[in-house]
Backbone and ligand atoms as CSV (ligand in chain L), in Angstrom:
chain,resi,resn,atom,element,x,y,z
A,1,UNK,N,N,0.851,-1.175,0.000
A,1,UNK,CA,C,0.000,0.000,0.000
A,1,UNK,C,C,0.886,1.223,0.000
A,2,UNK,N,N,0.478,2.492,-1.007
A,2,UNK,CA,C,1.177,3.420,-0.328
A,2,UNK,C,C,0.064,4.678,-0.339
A,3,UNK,N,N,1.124,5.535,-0.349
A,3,UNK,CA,C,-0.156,6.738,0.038
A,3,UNK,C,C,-0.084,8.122,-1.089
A,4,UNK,N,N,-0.827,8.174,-1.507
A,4,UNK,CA,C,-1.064,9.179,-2.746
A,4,UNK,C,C,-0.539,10.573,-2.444
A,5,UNK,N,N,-0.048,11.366,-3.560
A,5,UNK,CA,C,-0.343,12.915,-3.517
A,5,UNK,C,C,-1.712,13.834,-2.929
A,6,UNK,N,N,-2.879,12.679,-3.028
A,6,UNK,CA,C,-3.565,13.532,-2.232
A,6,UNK,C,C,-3.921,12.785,-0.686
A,7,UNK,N,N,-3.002,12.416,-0.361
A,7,UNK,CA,C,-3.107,11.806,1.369
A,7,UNK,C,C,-4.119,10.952,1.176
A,8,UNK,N,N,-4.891,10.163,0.479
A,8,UNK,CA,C,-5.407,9.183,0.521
A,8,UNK,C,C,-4.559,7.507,0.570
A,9,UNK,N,N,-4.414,6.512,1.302
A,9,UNK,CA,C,-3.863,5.024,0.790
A,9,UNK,C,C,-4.630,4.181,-0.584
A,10,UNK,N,N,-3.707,3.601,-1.059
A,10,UNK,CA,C,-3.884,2.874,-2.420
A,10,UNK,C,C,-3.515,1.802,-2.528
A,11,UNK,N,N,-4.133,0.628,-3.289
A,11,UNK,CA,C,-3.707,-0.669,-3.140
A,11,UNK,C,C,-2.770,-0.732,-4.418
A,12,UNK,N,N,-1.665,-1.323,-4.019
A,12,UNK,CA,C,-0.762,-1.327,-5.258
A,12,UNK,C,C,-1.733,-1.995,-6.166
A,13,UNK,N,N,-1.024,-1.316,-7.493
A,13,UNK,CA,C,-2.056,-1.827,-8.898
A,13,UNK,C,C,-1.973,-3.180,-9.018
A,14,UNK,N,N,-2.324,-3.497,-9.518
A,14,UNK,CA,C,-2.198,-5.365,-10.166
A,14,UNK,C,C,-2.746,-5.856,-11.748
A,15,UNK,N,N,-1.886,-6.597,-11.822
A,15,UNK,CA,C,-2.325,-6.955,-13.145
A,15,UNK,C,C,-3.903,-7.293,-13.646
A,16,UNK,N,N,-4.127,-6.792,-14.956
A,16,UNK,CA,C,-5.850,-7.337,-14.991
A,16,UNK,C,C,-6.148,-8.114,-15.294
A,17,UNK,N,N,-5.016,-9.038,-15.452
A,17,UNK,CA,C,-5.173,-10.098,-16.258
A,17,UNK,C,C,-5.412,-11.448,-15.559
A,18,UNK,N,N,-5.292,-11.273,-13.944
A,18,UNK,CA,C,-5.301,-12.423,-13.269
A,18,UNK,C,C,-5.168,-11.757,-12.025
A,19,UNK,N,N,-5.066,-12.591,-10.907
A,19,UNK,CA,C,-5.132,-12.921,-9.599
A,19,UNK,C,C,-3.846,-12.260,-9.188
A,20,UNK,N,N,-4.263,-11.952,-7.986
A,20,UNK,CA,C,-2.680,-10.742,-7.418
A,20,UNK,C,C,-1.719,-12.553,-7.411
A,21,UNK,N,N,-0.519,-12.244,-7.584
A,21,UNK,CA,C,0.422,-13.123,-6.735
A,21,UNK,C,C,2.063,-13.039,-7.638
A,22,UNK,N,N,2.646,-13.825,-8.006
A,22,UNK,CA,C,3.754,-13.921,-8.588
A,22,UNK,C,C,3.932,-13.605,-10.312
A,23,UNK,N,N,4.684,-12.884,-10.376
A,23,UNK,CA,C,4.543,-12.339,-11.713
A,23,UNK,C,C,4.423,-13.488,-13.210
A,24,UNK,N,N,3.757,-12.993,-13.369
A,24,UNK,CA,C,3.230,-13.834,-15.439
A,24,UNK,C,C,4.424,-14.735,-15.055
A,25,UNK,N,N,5.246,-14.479,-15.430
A,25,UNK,CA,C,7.031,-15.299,-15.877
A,25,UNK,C,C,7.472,-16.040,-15.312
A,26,UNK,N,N,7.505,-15.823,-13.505
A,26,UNK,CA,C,7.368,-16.414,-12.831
A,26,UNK,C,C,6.453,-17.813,-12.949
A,27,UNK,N,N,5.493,-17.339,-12.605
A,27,UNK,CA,C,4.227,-18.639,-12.549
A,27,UNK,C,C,4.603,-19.629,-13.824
A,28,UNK,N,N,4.678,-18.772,-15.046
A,28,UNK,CA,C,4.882,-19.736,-15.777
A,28,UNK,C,C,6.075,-21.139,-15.639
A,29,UNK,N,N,7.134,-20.436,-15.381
A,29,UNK,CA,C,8.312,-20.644,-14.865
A,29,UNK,C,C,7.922,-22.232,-13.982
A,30,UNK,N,N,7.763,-21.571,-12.870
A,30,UNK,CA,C,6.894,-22.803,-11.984
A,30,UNK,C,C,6.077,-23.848,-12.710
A,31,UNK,N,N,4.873,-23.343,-13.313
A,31,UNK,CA,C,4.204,-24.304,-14.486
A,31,UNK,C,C,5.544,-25.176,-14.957
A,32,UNK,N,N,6.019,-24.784,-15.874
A,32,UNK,CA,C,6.777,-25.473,-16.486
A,32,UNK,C,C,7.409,-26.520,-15.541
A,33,UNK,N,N,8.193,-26.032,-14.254
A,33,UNK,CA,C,8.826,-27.410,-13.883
A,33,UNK,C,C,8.549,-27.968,-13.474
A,34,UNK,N,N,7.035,-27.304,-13.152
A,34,UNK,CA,C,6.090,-28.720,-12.066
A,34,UNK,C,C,5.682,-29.843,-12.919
A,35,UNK,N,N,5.588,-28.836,-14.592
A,35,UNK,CA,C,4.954,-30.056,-15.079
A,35,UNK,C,C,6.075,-30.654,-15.432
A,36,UNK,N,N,7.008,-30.607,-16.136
A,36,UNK,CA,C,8.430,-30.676,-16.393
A,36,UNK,C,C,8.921,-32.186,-15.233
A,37,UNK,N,N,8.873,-31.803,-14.058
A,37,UNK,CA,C,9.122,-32.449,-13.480
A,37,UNK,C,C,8.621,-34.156,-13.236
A,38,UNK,N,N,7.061,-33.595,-12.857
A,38,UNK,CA,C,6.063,-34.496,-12.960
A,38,UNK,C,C,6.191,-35.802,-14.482
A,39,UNK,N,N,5.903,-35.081,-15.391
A,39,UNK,CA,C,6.398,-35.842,-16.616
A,39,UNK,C,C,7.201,-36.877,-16.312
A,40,UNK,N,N,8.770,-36.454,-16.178
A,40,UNK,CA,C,10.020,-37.087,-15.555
A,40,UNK,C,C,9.427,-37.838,-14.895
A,41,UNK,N,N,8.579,-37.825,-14.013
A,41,UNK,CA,C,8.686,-38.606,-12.720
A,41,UNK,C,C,7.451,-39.757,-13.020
A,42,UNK,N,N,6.650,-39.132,-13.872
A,42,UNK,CA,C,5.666,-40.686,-14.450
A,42,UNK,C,C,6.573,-41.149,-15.346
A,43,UNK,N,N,7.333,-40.885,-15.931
A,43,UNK,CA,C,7.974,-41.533,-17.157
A,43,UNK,C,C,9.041,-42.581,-16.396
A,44,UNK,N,N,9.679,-42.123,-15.301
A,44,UNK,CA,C,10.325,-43.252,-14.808
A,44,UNK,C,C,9.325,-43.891,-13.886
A,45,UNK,N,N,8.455,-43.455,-13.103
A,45,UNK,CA,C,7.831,-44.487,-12.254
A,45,UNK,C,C,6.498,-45.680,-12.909
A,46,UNK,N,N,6.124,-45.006,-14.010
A,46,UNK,CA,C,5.120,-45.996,-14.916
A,46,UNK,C,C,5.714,-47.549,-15.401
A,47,UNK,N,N,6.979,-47.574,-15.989
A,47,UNK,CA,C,7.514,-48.505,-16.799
A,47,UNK,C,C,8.018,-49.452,-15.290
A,48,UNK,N,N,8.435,-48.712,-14.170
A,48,UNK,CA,C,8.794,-49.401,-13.129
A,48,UNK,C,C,7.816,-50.302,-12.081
A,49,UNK,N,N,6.905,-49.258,-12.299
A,49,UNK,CA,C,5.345,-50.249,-11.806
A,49,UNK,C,C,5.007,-51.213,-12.641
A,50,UNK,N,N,4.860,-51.149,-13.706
A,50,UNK,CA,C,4.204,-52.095,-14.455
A,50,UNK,C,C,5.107,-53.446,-14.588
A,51,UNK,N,N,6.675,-53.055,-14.083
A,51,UNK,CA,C,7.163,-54.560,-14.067
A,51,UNK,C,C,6.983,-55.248,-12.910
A,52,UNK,N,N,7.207,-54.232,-11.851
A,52,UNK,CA,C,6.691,-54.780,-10.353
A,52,UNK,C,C,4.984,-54.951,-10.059
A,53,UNK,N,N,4.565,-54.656,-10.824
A,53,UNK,CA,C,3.193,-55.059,-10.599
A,53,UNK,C,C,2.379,-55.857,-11.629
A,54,UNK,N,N,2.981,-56.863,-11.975
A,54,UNK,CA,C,2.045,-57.355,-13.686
A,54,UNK,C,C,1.030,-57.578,-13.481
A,55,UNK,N,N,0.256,-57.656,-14.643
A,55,UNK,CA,C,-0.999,-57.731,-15.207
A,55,UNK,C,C,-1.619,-58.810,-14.577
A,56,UNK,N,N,-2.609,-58.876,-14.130
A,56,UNK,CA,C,-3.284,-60.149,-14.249
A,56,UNK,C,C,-3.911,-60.956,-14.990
A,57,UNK,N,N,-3.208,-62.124,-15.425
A,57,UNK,CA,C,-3.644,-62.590,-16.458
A,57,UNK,C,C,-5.161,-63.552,-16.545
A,58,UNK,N,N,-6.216,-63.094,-17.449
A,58,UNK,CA,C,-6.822,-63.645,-17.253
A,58,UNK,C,C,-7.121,-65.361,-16.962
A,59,UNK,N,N,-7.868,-65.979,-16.579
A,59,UNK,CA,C,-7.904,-67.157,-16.801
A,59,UNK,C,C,-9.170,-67.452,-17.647
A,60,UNK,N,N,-8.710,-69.092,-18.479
A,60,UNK,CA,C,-9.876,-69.145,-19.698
A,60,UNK,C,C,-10.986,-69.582,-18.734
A,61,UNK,N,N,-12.354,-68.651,-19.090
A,61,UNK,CA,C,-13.535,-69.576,-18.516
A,61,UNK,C,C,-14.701,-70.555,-19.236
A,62,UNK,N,N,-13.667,-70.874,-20.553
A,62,UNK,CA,C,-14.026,-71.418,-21.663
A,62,UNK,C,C,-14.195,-72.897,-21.217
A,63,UNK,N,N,-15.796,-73.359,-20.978
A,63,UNK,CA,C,-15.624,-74.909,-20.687
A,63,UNK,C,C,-16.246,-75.527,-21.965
A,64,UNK,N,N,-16.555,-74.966,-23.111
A,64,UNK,CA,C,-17.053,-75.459,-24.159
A,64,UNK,C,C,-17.219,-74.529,-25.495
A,65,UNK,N,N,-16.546,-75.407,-26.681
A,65,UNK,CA,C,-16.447,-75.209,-27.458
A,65,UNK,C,C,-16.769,-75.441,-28.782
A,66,UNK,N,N,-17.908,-74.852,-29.920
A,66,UNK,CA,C,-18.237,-75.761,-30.859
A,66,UNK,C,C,-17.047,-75.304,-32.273
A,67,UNK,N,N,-16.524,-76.280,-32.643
A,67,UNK,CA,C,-15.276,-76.405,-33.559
A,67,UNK,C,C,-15.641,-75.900,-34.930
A,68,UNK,N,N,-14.800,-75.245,-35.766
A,68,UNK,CA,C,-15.609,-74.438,-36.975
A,68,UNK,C,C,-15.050,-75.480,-38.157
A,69,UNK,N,N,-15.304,-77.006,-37.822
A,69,UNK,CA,C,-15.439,-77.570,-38.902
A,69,UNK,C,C,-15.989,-79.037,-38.757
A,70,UNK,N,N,-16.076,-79.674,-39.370
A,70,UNK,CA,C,-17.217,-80.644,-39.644
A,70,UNK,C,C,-16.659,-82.115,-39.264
A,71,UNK,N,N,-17.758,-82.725,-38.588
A,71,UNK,CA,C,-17.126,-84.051,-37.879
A,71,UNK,C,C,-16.900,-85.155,-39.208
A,72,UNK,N,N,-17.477,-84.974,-40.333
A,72,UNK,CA,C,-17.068,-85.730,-41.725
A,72,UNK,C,C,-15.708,-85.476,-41.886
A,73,UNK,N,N,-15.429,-84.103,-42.048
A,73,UNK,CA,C,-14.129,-83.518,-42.647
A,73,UNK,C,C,-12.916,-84.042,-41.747
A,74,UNK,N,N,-13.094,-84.461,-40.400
A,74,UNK,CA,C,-11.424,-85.168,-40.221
A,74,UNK,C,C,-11.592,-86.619,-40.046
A,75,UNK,N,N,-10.284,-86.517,-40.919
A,75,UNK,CA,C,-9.910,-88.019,-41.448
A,75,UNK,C,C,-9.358,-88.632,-40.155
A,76,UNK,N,N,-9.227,-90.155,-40.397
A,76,UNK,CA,C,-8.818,-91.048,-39.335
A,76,UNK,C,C,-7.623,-91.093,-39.937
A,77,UNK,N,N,-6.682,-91.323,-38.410
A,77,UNK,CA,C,-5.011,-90.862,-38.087
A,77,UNK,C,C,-4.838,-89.486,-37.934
A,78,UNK,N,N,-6.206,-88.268,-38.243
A,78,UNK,CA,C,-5.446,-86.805,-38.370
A,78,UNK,C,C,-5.356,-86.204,-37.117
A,79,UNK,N,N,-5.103,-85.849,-36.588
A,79,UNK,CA,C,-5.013,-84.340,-35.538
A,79,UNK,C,C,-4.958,-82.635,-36.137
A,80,UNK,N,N,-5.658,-82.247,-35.339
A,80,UNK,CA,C,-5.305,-80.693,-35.611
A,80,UNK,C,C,-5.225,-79.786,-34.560
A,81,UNK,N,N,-5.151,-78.447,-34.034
A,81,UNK,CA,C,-4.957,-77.611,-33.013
A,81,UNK,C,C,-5.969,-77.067,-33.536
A,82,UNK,N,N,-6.782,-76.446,-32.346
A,82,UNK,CA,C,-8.063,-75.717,-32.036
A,82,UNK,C,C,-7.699,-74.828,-31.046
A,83,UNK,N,N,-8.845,-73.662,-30.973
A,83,UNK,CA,C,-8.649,-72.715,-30.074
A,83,UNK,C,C,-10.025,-73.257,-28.887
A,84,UNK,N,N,-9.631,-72.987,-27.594
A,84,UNK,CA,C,-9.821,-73.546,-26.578
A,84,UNK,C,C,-10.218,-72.419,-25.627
A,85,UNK,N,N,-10.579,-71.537,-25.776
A,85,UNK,CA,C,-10.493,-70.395,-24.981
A,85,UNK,C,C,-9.464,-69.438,-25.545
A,86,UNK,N,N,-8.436,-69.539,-24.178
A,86,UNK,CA,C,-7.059,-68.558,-23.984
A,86,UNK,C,C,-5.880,-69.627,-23.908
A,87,UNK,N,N,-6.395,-71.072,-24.317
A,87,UNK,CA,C,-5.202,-72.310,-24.828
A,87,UNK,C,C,-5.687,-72.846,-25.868
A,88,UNK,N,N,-4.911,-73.861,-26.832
A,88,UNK,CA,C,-4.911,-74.381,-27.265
A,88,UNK,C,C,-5.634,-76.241,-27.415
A,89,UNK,N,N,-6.240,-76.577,-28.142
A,89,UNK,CA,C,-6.531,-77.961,-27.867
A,89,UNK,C,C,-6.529,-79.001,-29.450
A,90,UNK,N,N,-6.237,-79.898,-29.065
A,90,UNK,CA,C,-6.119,-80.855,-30.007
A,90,UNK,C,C,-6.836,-81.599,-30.151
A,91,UNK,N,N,-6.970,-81.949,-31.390
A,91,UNK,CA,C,-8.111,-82.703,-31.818
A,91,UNK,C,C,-8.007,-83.805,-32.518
A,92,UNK,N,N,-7.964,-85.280,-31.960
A,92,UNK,CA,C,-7.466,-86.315,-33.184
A,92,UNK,C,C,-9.227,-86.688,-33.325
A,93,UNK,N,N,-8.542,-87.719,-34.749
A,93,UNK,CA,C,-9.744,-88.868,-34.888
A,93,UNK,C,C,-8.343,-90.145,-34.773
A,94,UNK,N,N,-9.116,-90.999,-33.852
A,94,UNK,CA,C,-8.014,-92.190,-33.695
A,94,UNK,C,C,-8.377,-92.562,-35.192
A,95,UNK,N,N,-7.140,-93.674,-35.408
A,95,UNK,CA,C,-7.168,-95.125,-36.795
A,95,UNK,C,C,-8.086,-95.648,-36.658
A,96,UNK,N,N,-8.740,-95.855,-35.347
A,96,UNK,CA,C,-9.867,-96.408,-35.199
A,96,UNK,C,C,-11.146,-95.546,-35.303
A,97,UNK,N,N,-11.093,-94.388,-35.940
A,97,UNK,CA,C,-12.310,-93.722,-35.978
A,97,UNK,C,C,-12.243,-92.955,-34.430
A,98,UNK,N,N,-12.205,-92.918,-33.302
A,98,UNK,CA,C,-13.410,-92.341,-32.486
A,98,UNK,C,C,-12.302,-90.429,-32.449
A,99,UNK,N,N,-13.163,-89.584,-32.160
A,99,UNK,CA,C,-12.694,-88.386,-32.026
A,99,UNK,C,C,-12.542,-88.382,-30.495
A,100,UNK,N,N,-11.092,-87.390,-30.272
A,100,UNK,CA,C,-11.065,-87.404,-28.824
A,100,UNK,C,C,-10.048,-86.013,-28.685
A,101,UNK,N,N,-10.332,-85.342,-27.526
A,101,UNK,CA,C,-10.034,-83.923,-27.786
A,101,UNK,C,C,-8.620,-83.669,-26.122
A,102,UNK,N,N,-7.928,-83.106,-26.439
A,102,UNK,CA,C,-6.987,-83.011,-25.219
A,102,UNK,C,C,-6.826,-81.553,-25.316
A,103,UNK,N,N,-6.549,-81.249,-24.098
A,103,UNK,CA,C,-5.408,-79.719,-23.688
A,103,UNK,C,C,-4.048,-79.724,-24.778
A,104,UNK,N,N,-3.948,-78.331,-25.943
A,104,UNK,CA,C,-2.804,-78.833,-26.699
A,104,UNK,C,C,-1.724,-77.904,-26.286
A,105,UNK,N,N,-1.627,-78.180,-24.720
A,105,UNK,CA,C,-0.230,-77.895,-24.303
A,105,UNK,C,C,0.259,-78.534,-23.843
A,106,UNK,N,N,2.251,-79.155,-23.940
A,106,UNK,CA,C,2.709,-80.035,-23.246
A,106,UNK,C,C,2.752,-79.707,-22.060
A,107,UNK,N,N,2.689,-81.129,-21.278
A,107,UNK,CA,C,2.783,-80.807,-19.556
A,107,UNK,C,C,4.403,-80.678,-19.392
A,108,UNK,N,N,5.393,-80.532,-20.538
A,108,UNK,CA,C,6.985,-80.578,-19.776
A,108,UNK,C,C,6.986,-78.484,-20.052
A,109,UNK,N,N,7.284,-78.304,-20.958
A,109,UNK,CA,C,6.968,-76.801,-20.834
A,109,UNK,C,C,6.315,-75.925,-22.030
A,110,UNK,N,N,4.775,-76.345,-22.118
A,110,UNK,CA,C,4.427,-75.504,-22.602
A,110,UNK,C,C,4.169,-75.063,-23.871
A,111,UNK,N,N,5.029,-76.132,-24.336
A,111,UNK,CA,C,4.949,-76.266,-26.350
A,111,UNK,C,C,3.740,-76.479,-26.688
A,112,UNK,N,N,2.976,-76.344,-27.695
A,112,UNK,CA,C,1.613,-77.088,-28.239
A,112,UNK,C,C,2.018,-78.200,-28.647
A,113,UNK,N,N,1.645,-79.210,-28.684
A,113,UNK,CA,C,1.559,-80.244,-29.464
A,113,UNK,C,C,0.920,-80.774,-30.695
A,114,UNK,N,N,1.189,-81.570,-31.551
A,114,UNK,CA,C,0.847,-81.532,-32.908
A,114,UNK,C,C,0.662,-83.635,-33.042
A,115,UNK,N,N,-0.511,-83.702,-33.655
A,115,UNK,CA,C,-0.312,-85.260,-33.894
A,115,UNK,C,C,0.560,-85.842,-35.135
A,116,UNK,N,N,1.428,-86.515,-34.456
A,116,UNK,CA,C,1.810,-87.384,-35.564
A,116,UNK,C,C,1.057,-88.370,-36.148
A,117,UNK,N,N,0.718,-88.652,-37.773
A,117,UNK,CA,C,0.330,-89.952,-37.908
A,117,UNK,C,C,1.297,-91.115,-38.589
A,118,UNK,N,N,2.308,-90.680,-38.702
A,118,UNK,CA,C,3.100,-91.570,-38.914
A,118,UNK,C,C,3.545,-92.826,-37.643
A,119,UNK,N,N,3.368,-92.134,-36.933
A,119,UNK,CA,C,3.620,-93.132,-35.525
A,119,UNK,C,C,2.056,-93.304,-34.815
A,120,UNK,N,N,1.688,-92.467,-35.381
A,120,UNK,CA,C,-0.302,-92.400,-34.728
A,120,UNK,C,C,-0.018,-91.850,-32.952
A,121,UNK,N,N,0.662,-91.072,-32.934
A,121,UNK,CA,C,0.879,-90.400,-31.364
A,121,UNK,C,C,0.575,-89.054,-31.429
A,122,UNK,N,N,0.310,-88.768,-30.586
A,122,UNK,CA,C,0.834,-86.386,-30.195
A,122,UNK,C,C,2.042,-86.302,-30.008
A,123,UNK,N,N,2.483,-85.593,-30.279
A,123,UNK,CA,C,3.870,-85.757,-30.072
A,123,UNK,C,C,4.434,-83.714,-30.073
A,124,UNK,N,N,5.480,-83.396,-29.088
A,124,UNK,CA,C,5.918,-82.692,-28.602
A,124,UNK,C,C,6.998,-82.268,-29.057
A,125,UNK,N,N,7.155,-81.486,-30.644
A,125,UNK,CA,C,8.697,-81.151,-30.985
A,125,UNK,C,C,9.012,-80.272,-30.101
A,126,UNK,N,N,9.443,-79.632,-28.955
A,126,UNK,CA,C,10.312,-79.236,-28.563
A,126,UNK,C,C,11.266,-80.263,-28.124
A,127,UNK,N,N,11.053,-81.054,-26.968
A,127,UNK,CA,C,12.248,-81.984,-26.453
A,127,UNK,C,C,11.393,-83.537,-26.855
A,128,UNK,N,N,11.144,-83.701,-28.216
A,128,UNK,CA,C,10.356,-84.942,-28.387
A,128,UNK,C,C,10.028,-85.830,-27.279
A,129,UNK,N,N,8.766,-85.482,-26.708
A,129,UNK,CA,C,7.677,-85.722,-25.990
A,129,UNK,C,C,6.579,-86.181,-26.530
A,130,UNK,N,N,6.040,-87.776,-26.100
A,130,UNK,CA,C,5.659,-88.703,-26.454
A,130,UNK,C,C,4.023,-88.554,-26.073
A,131,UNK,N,N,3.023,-88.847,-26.445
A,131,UNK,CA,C,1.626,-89.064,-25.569
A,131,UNK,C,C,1.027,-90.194,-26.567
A,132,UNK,N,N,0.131,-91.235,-25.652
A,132,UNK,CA,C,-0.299,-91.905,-26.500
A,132,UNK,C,C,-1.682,-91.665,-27.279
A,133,UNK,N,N,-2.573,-92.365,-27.566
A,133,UNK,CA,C,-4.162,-91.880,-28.274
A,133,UNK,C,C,-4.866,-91.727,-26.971
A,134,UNK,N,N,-4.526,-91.354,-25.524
A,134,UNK,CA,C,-5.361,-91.426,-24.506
A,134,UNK,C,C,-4.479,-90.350,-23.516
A,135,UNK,N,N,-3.606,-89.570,-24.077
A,135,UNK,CA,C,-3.038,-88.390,-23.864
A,135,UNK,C,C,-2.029,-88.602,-22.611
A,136,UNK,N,N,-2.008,-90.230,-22.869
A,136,UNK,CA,C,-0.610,-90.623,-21.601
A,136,UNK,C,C,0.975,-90.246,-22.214
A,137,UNK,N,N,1.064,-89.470,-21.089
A,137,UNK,CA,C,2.423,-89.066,-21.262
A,137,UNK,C,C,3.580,-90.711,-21.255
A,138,UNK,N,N,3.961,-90.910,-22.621
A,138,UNK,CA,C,4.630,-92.454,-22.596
A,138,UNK,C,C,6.365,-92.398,-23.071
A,139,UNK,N,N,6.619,-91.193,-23.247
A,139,UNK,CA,C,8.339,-90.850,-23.892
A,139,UNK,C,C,8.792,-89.681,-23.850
A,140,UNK,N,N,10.184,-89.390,-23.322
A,140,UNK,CA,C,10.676,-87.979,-23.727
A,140,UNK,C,C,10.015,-87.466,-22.144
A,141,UNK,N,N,10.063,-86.296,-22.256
A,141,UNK,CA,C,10.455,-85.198,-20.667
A,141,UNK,C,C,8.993,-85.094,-20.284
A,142,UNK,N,N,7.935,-85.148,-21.102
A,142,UNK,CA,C,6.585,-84.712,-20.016
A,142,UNK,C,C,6.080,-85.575,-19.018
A,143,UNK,N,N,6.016,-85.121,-17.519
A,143,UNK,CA,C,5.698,-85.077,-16.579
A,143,UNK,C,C,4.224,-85.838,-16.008
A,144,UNK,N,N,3.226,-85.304,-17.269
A,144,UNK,CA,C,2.134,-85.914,-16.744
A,144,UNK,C,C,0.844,-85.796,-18.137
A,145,UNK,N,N,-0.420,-86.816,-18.139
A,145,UNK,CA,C,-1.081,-86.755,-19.248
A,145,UNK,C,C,-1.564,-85.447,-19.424
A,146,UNK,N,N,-1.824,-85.453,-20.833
A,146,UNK,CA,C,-2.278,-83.884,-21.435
A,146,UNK,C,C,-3.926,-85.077,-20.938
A,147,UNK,N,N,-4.571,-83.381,-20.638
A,147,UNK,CA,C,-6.134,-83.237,-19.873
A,147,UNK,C,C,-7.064,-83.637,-21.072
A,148,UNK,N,N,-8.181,-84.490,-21.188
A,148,UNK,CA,C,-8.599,-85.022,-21.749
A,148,UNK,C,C,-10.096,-83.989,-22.028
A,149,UNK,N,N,-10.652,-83.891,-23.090
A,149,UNK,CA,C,-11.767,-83.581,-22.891
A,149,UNK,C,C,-13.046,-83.860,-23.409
A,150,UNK,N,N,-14.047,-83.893,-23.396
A,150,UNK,CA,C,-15.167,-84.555,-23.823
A,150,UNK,C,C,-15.440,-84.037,-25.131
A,151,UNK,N,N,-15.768,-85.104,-26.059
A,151,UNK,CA,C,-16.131,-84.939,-27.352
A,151,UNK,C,C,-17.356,-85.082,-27.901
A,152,UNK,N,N,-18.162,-84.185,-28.218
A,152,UNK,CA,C,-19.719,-84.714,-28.409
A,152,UNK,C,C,-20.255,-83.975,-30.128
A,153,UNK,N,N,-20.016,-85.091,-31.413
A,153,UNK,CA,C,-20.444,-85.396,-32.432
A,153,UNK,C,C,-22.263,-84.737,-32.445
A,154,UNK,N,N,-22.682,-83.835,-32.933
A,154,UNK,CA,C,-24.211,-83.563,-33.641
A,154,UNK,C,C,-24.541,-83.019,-34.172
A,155,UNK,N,N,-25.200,-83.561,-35.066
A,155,UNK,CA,C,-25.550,-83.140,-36.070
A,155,UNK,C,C,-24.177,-82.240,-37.164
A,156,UNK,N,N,-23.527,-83.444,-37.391
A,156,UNK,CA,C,-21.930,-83.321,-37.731
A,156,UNK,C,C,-21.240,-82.027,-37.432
A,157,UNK,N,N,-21.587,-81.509,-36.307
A,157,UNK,CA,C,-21.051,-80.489,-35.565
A,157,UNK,C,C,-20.049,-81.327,-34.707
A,158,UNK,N,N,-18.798,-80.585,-33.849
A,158,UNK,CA,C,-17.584,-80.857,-32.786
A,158,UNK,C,C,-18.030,-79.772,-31.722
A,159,UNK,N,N,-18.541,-80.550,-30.605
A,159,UNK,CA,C,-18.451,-79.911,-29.325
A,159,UNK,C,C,-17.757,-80.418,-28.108
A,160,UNK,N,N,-16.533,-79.312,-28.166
A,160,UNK,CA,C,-15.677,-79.962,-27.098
A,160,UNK,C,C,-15.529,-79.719,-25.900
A,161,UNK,N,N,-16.302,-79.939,-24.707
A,161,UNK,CA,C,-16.233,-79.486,-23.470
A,161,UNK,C,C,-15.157,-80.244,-22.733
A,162,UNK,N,N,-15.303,-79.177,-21.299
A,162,UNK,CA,C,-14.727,-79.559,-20.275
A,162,UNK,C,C,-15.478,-80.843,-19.057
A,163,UNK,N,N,-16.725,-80.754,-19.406
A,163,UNK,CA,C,-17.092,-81.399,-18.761
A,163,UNK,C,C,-18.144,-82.099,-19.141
A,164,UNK,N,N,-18.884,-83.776,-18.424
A,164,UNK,CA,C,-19.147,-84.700,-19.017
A,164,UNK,C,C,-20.727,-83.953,-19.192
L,1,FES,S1,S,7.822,-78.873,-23.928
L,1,FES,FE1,FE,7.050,-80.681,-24.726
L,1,FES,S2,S,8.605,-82.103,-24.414
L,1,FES,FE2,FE,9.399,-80.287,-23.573
């Protein structure tokens, strides 16, 4: 405050452009490194969370599946890979005709599996891993049978559930 030529007090002037406080240049100034800063500081702390904190991955709640091709169309000895949800599944017709559907991931780590019919098995090219027509783990590194699942033929449709 000061006091005029004619003895009256006066509020120092102020800009009209805004709110009394720290000059234009200033503030901006500030703006800048707050945001400046901030930036910096999500840019390193985002990429660092997201490794320490991963995603949660969903799980499949896929217990049934109708196959987009025709119970005529696979031949006996064939296998093929199907989508299963958020895995993979396999699909033979034994030599003997019957269709029968497994989990088409190996139980050693994780490979899909593919049927052979030259040997009439599933079989596991990563560390040749053996299963028989009943998804017993019988050669090579896997651990335990690939999961079996129910196969139900109608009206020459493939419906492959999880459960009976
Ligand atoms: S992942 Fe299948 S045998 Fe190793």
């Amino acid at each position: 405050m000061s006091e005029g030529s004619d003895g009256l007090v006066r509020e120092p002037k102020r800009d009209d452009n805004g709110p009394p406080g720290p000059p234009r240049r200033r503030r901006f100034l500030n703006w800048l490194l707050g945001t400046g800063a901030g930036a910096l500081s999500a840019s390193v702390l985002y990429p660092i969370t997201r490794f320490l904190v991963p995603p949660e991955l969903e799980e499949s709640t896929t217990n049934q599946v109708t196959l987009p091709i025709r119970a005529r169309d696979v031949a006996a000895n064939s296998g093929q890979v199907f989508r299963f949800g958020s895995r993979p599944g396999m699909l033979i017709r034994t030599p003997a005709g019957e269709l029968k559907a497994f989990d088409g991931m190996c139980t050693h780590l994780d490979c899909i599996v593919q049927y052979r019919d030259d040997i009439s098995r599933i079989w596991c090219a990563c560390h040749n891993g053996h299963y028989d027509l009943n998804g017993t783990n019988v050669q090579g590194p896997p651990p335990r049978p690939l999961e079996e699942y129910v196969v139900i033929e109608q009206d020459d449709q493939i419906i492959v559930t999880k459960d009976a």
